[in-house]
C-alpha positions as CSV (number, residue, x, y, z in Angstrom):
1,X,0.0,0.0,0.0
2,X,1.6,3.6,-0.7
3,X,2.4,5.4,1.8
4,X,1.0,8.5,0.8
5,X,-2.0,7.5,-0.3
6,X,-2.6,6.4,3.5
7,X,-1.8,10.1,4.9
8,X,-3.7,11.2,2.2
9,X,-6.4,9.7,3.5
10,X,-6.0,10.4,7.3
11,X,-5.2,13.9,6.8
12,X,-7.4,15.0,4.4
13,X,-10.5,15.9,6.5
14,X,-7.5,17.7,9.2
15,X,-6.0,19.5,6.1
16,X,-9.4,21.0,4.9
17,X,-9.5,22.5,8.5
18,X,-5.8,24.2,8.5
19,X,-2.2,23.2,8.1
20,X,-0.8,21.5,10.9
21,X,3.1,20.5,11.0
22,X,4.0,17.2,12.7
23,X,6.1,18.3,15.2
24,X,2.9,21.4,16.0
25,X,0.5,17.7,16.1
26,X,2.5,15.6,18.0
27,X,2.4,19.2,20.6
28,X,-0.7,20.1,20.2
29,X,-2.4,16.3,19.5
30,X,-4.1,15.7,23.0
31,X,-5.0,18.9,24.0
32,X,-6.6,19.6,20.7
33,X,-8.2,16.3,21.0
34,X,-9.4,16.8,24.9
35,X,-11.2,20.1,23.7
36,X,-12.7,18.7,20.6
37,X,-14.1,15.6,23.3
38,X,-15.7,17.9,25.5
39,X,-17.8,20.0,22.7
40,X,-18.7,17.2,20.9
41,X,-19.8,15.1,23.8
42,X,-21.4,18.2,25.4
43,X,-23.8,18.5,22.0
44,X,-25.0,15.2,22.4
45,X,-26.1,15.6,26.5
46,X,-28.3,18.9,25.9
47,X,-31.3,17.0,27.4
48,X,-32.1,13.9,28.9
49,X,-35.2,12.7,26.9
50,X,-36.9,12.0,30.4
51,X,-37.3,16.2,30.3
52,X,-37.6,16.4,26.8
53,X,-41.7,17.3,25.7
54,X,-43.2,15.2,24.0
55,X,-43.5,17.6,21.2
56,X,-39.5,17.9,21.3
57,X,-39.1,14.0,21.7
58,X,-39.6,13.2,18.1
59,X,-37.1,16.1,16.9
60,X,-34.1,14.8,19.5
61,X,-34.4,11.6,18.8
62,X,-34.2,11.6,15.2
63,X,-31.3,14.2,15.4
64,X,-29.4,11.7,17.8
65,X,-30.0,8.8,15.4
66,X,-28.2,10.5,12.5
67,X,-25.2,11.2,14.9
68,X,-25.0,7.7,16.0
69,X,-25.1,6.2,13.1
70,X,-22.7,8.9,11.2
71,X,-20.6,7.6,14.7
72,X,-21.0,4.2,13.7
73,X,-19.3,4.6,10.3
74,X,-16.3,6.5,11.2
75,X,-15.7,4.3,14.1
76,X,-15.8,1.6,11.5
77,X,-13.3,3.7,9.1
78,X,-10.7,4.5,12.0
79,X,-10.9,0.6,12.8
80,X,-9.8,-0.1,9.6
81,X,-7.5,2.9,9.4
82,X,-5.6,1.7,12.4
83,X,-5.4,-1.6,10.7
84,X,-3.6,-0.2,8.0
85,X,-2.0,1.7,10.3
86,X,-0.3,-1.3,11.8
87,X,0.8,-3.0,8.7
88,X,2.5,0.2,7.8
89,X,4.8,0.1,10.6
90,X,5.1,-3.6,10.1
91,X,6.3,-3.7,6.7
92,X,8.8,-0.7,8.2
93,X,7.5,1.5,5.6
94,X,6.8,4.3,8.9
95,X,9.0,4.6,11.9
96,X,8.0,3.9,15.3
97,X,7.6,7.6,16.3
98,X,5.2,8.3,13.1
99,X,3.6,5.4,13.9
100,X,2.9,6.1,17.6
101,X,2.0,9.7,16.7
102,X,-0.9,8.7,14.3
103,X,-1.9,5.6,16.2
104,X,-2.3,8.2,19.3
105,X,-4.7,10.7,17.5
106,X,-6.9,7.7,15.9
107,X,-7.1,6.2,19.3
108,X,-8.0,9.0,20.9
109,X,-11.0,10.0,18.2
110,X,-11.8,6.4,18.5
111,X,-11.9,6.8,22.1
112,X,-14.5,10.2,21.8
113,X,-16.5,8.7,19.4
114,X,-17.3,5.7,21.9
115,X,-17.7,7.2,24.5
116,X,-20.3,9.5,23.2
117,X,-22.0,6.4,21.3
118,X,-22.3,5.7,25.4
119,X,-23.9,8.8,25.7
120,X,-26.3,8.6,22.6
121,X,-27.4,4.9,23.2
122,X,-28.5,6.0,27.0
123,X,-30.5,9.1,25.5
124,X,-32.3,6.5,22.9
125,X,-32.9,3.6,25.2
126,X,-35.0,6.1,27.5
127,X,-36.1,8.3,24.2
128,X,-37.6,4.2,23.0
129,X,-39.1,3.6,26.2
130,X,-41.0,7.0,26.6
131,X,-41.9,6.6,22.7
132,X,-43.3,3.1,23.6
133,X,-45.6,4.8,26.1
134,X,-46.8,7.5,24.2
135,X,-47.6,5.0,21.4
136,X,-49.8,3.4,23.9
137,X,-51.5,6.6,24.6
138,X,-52.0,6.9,21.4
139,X,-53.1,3.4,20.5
140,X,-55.6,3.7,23.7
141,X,-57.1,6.8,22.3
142,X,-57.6,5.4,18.7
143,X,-59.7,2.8,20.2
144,X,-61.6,5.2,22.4
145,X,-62.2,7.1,19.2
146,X,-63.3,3.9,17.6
147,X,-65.4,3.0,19.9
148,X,-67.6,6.3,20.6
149,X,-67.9,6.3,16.5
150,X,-68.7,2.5,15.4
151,X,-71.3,3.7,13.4
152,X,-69.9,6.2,11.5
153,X,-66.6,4.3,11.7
154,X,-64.4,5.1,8.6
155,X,-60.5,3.8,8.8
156,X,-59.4,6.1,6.6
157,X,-60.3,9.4,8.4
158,X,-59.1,7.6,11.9
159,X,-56.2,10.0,13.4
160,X,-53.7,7.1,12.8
161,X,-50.8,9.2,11.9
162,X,-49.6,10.5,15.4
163,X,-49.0,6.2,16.2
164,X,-47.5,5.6,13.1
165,X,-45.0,8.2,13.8
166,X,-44.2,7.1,17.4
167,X,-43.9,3.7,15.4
168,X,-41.5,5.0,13.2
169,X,-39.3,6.6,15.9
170,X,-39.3,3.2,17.9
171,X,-38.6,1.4,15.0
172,X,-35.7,3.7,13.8
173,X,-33.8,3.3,17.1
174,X,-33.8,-0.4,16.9
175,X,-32.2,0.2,13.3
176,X,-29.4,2.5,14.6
177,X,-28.9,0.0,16.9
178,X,-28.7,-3.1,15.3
179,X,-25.9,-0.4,12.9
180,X,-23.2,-1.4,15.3
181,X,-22.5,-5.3,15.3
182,X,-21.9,-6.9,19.3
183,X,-18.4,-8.3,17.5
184,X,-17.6,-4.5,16.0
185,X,-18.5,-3.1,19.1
186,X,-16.8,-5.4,21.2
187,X,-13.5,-4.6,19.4
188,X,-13.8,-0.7,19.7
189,X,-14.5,-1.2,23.4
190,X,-10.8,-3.7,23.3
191,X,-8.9,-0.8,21.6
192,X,-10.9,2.3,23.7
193,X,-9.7,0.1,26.9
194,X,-6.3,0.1,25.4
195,X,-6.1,3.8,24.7
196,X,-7.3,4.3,28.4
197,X,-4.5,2.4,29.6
198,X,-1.8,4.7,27.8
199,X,-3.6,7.9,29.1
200,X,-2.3,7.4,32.5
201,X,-5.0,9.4,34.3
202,X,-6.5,7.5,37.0
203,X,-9.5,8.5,37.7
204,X,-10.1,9.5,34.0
205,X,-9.1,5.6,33.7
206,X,-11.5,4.3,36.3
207,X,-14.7,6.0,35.2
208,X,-14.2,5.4,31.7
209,X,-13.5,1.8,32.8
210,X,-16.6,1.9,34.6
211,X,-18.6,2.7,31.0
212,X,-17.0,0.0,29.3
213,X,-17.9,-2.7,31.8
214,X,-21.8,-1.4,32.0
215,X,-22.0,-2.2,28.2
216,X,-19.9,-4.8,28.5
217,X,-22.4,-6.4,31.2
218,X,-25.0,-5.6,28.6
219,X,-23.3,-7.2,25.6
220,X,-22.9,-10.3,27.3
221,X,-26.6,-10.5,28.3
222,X,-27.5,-9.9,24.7
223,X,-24.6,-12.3,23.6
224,X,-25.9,-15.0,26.0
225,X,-29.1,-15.1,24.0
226,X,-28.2,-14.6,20.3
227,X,-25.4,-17.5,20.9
228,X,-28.3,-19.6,22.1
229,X,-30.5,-18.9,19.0
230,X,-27.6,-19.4,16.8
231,X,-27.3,-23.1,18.1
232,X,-30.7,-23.8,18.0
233,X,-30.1,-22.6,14.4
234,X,-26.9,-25.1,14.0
235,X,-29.1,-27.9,15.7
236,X,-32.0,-27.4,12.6
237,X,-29.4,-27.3,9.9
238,X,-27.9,-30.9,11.4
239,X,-31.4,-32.1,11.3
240,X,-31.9,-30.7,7.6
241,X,-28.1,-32.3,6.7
242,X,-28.8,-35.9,8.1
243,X,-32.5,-35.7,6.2
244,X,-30.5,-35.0,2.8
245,X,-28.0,-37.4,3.6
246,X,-30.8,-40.0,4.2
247,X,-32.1,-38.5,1.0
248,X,-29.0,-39.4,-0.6
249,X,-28.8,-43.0,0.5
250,X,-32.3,-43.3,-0.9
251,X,-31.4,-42.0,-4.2
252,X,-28.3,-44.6,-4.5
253,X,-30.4,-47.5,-3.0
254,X,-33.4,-47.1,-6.1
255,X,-30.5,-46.5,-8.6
256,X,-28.7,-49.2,-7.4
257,X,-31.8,-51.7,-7.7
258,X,-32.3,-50.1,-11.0
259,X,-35.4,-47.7,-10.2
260,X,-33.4,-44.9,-11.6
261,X,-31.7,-44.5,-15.1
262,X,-28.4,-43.1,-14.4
263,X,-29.4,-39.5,-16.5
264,X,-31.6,-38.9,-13.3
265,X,-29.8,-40.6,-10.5
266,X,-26.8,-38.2,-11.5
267,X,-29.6,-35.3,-11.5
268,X,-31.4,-36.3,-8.5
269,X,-27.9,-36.8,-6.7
270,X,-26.1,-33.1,-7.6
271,X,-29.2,-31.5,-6.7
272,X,-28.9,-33.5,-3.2
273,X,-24.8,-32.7,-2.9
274,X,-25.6,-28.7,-4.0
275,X,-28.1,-28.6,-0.8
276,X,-26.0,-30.4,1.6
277,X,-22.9,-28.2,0.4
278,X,-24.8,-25.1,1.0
279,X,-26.3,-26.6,4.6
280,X,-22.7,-27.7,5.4
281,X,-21.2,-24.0,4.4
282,X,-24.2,-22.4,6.8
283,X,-23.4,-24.6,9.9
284,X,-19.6,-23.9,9.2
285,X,-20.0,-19.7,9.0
286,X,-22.3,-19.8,12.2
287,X,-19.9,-22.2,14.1
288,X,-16.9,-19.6,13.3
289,X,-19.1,-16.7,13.7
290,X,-19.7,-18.0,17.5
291,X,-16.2,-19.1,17.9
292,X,-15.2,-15.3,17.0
293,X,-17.9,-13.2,18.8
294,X,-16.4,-15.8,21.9
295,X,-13.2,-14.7,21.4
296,X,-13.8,-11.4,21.2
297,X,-15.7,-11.1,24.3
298,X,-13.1,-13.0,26.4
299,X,-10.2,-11.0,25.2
300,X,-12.3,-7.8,26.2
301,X,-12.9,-8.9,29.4
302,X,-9.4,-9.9,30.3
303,X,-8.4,-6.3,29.5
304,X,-10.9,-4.8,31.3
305,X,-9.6,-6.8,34.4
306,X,-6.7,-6.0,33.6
307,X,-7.1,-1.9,33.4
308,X,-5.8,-0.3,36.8
């Protein structure tokens, strides 16, 4: 990979903003950063959506979606960043000092970005509860209006559109959610933990420490019950896999005995191979899928203990 195609890359939103020397970054790098952290987590904390109106609730919301999810995607684009980062210095194609310079100021973006996804996912997980009960409200007035006009019902002039749009919010959150995979998240929270570690503040350490092992006591919960569903999901494909393998005995046993001409035994048994290849190829990508999310989640956890 060229080298300056990489900073090219890296730099180019910093470079829109106003020339920076190296030696004025690796000065200036945390500072800049801490000041940048505070104003951008401060915009996403105006309100808890507890003292949001209703009115408002709608309006924050949606604006907090769109920064989680823009969140989402660069976290995912500085992961791969400092991926590329890494084999840079690997190959020797950067020094140590470059590297640790760069690595430094992705980490610590990384590190902002996360922790006000933290931020943003407590504002929406109370903004989806209060939306679930104003839905209700809603959904119980419908029927009051429903019920005081059953004669002169008609659904198309019912005042639907207030729950459809409390629908829509709910449903919108659990999108931006489900936008950030437990494995991709897991593996920002391993390199925020990291970062921490190399700040060497204490009690800056400790609270943020405290974040990451609240969603880490969440993940695992939700972990716990995905893993289950994807083995119930391995245990049908077996079943479906021994059925085509039964299937495939049968097929040789009738051509053997001379039931089937050999044009559609050969037919009968590539059809039979193609589906038990592709049930096969499912159980094998869930199996590793597991295996990895596993991995992932222990590893995190061991640095977490391991954080001061």
């Amino acid at each position: 990979m060229p080298l300056t195609g990489f900073f090219s890359r890296f730099w180019r939103s910093k470079n829109n903003k106003g020339a920076t020397t190296p030696r004025q970054m690796q000065l200036d790098i945390f500072h800049k950063t801490k000041t940048k952290n505070k104003a951008e987590i401060s915009s996403t904390q105006l309100e808890h959506p507890s003292t949001v109106p209703v009115k408002r609730l709608r309006e924050e919301t949606e604006q907090k979606i769109k920064i989680f999810l823009s969140n989402v995607k660069e976290m995912k684009d500085l992961s791969l960043k400092m991926e590329e980062l890494a084999k840079l210095y690997r190959s020797g194609e950067i020094s140590k000092s470059i590297f640790d310079v760069i690595r430094a100021e992705m980490g610590a973006k990384l590190a902002t970005l996360l922790e006000e996804q933290f931020n943003l996912r407590e504002f929406l997980e109370v903004a989806k509860t209060k939306a679930k009960l104003e839905w209700a409200k809603e959904k119980l007035g419908l029927k009051e209006f429903e019920d005081k006009n059953k004669e002169r019902y008609n659904p198309e002039s019912t005042p639907h559109y207030p729950l459809i749009k409390w629908e829509r919010i709910i449903n919108s959150i659990d999108e931006a959610f489900n936008s950030l995979t437990i494995d991709d998240e897991i593996s920002f929270i391993t390199q925020y933990l990291n970062m921490i570690k190399e700040r060497g503040q204490l009690s800056e350490v400790k609270r943020s420490r405290s974040f990451c092992k609240e969603r880490l006591d969440e993940i695992s919960k939700k972990w716990s019950t995905i893993r289950r569903e994807k083995i119930e999901e391995i245990m049908n494909l077996e079943l479906k896999a021994s059925e085509v393998r039964d299937a495939i005995k049968e097929t040789e046993a009738r051509y053997a005995v001379g039931e089937f001409d050999e044009s559609t035994y050969e037919n009968r048994l590539g059809v039979l191979q193609g589906r038990l290849r592709s049930i096969e190829t499912q159980i094998d990508e869930i199996r590793r899928y597991i295996d990895d999310v596993d991995m992932k989640l222990f590893r995190c956890l061991e640095t977490l203990r391991g954080s001061p």
